[in-house]
N, C-alpha and C positions, 0 to 999 in steps of 0.2 A: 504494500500500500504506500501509496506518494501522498507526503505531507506539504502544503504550501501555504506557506504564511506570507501574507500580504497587511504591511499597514497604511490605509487606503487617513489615518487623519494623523494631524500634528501635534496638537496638545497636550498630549503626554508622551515623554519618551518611552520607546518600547525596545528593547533589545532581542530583536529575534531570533540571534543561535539560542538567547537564553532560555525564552519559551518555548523555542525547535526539540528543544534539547529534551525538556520537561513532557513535552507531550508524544515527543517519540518514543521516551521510556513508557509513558502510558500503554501508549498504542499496543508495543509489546505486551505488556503487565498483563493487561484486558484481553492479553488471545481474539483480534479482531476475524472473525471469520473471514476466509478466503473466500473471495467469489468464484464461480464456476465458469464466467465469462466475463471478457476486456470492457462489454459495458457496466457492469457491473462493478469495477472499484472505483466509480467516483460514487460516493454515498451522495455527497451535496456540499452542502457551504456551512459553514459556521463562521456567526457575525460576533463577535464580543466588543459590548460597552466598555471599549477601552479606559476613558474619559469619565465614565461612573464608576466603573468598579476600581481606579483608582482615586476616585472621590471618596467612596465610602469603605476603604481599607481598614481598618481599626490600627492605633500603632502596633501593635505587637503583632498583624499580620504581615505575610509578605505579599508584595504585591505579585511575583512572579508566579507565586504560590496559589495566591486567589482565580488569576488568569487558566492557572492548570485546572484547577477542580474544575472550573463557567466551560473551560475546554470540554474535557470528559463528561459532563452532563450535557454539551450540546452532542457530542457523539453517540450517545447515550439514546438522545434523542433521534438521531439518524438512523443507529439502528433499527429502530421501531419504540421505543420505549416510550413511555406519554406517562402522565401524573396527573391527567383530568379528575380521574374519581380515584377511591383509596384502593381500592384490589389493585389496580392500575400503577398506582403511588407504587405500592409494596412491592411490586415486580423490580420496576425502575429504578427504587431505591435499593434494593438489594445486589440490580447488578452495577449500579454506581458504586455502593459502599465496595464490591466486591472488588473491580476493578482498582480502585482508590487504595484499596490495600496492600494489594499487591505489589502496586506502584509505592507504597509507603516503605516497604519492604526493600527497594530496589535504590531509593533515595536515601533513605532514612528522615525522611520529613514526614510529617502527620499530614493527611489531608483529608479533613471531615466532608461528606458527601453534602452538596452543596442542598440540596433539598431536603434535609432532616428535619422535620418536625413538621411537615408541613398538613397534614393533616392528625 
């Protein structure tokens, strides 16, 4: 799978090996399933509120940190995964948390599944 990070605004500086870096170990972590055809590995697009989610970092988060997790929940989402209703939640969040851990494992950094508690 081809990862392409494009930062399309100016406002906040964004280092992209550094989040390249963060979310290709993901990509690993999570065992993204192979597609069985060439159309088939572009999943789609993930957009991230660069500009917000470095607005509302908390100090004691990292901001490279926060960008990983908003990552892997929008992949999350590509794969099929949704959080409409709560059966729905519980799927999604299990394979977030699941992935997340793994990758915590691979890092050594915590990264709590961005949609916890949400229902």
């Amino acid at each position: 799978m081809i990862l392409v990070l494009r930062n399309l605004q100016r406002a906040v500086p964004l280092r992209r090996a550094r989040l390249r870096k963060k979310v290709q170990a993901d990509l690993k972590a999570g065992k993204i399933p192979q597609p069985d055809f060439p159309d088939e590995y572009n999943l789609g697009d993930i957009f991230l509120g660069v500009e917000y989610i470095f607005q509302h970092c908390k100090e004691n988060e990292d901001y490279y940190d926060i960008l990983t997790v908003t990552a892997t929940h929008g992949l999350c989402h590509l794969l099929g995964f949704t959080h409409s209703m709560e059966a729905e939640w519980q799927k999604r969040y299990q394979k977030e948390k699941q992935v997340l851990e793994e990758l915590s494992r691979h890092t050594g950094t915590r990264f709590p599944p961005l949609s916890r508690g949400l229902f």
